[in-house]
C-alpha positions, 0 to 999 in steps of 0.5 A: 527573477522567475525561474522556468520549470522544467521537467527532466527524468530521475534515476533511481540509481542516482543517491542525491536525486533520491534524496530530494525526492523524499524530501520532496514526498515527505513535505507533500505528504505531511501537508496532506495527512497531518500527523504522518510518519514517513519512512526515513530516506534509505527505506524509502530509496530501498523501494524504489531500488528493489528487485521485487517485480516492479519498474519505477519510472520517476520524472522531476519538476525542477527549478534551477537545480531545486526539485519542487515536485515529482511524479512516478508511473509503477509497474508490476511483472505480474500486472504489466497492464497497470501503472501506478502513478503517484504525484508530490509537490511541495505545498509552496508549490501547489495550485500551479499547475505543477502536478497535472504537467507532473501526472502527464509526464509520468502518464506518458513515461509508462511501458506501451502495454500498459493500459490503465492507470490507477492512483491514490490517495489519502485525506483526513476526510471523505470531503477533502477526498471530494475535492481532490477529485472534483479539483485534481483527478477528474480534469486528467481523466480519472473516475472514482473507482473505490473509497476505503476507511483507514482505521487505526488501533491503539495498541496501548488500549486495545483489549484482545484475548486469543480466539479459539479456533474450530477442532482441527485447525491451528493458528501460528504468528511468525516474524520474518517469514512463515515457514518456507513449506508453507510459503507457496500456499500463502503466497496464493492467498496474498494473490487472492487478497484484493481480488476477492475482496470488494474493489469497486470498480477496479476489477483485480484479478488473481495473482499469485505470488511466487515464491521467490517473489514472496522472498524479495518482500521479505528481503525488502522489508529487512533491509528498511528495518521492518517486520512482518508479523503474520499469522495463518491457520493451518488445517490437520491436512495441511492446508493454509485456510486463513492469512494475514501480515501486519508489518512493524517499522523500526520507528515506533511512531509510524504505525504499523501497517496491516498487509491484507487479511484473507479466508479461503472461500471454503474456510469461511464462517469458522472465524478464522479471519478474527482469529489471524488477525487478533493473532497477529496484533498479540504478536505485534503487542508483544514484538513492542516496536509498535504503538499504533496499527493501521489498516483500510477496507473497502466501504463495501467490505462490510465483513472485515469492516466488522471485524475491525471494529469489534477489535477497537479500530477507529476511522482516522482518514479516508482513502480514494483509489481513482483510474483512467483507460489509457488512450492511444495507438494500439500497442504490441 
């Protein structure tokens, strides 16, 4: 007997749709990136139950009771004109139609300010990421807007030795947290990470994280096990100049992932972007609840594409961010 789909809301409250949801995510995502460590269910339910600034909204494609796929639109207080919108369905499932009702669904479960979306995606090659758009992205609508490279450090072989630092700067490495004086210069710098590195054509803008924002992610982060490492060099003056955060899972076979590296434009040229960086993965060595590190870089970002590779990170998969203009009646 042939089962209707059916499409119905999923609550974020609910522990046993959470549930098959990471199932669900765990199974699309495997099949995808072979090898892929996903974050176990209750890190992966804390994401969506966070007060971090973002609204989730989920839609399930069910048949009976059984949760095939699954599509998310997200929303953030300090981007309310993007939604991000992510689609699984289980391999069994694919190549049905499924994921295209999925995007749509979730498309039009977005708040009425909204207006763009942006996905994306991770393949083991830059072909593969072809054929997802050419098959998948292009006929819902969306453009390529940028492609990057994630590169991976094996921490077991890496060689790394401290970078010595301009006279009158100082770089520190701490867990959990930098001190709270500081935490509003950083949270400026994060506010800047994407929108002042290259981006193709998604045109971020600056935006600062708050300090009580910059708390909520830490607290996140706690209670799925992990630890931010970040390092930050400090001028005599008191300035932070240059930042970086790698974070670590409690699972030593999911790579630890790098948050984003930034310089202030006026601090730029000393090196100091090495500096943090190589800092951090010190730490990260030291800390030893990791084996691997994993970061990505815009293919235009020659600079920190540099860096990386200087350090011995190599090209383990390729990323693709793609998004469309919204459409419709104007909104309030």
């Amino acid at each position: 007997m042939i089962v209707p789909l059916e499409l119905r809301a999923i609550s974020v409250d609910d522990p046993s749709a959470l549930r098959a949801v990471h199932l669900v995510e765990c199974a699309a995502t495997v099949h995808a990136r072979p090898g892929w460590v996903p974050l176990d269910e209750a890190a992966r339910a804390a994401v969506w139950q966070a007060d971090n600034g973002w609204s989730h909204q989920l839609v399930g494609a069910f048949e009976g009771d059984d949760l095939v796929g699954f599509a998310s639109s997200s929303t953030a207080d300090d981007t309310p004109d993007t939604a991000w919108v992510d689609v699984c369905v289980l391999p069994t499932h694919q190549r049905r139609g499924t994921g295209t009702r999925l995007a749509r669904a979730a498309e039009e479960a977005v708040p009425a300010r909204v207006e763009r979306y942006v996905a994306s995606a991770y393949l083991p090659t830059a072909t593969a990421i072809d054929a997802l758009v050419e098959r998948f992205a292009g006929p819902l609508g969306y453009a390529r807007a940028t492609t990057e490279t994630v590169v991976e450090l094996d921490l077991a072989t890496a060689e790394l030795a401290p970078v010595v630092v301009p006279a009158g700067t100082t770089v520190s490495t701490h867990l959990g947290g930098v001190p709270a004086h500081l935490r509003a210069q950083v949270g400026v710098i994060k506010g800047l990470v994407d929108a002042e590195a290259p981006h193709g054509e998604l045109g971020w803008e600056p935006t600062p994280v708050s300090v009580e924002d910059y708390e909520r992610e830490l607290a996140l982060w706690r209670a799925q096990g992990r630890t931010p490492v970040e390092s930050i060099a400090v001028t005599d003056d008191g300035v932070v100049a240059a930042w970086t955060c790698v974070v670590v899972g409690a699972d030593p076979a999911r790579p630890a992932h790098v948050e984003g590296t930034l310089v202030l434009t006026a601090h730029r040229g000393a090196g100091l972007g090495r500096a943090v960086k190589v800092a951090s993965l010190l730490a990260v060595q030291a800390h030893g609840e990791a084996v691997r590190v994993r970061t990505s870089s815009d293919d235009a970002n020659v600079w920190m594409r540099a860096i990386n590779d200087d350090l011995g990170f190599a090209p383990v998969e390729s990323e693709v961010l793609v998004q469309k203009v919204r459409r419709g009646p104007s909104r309030a």
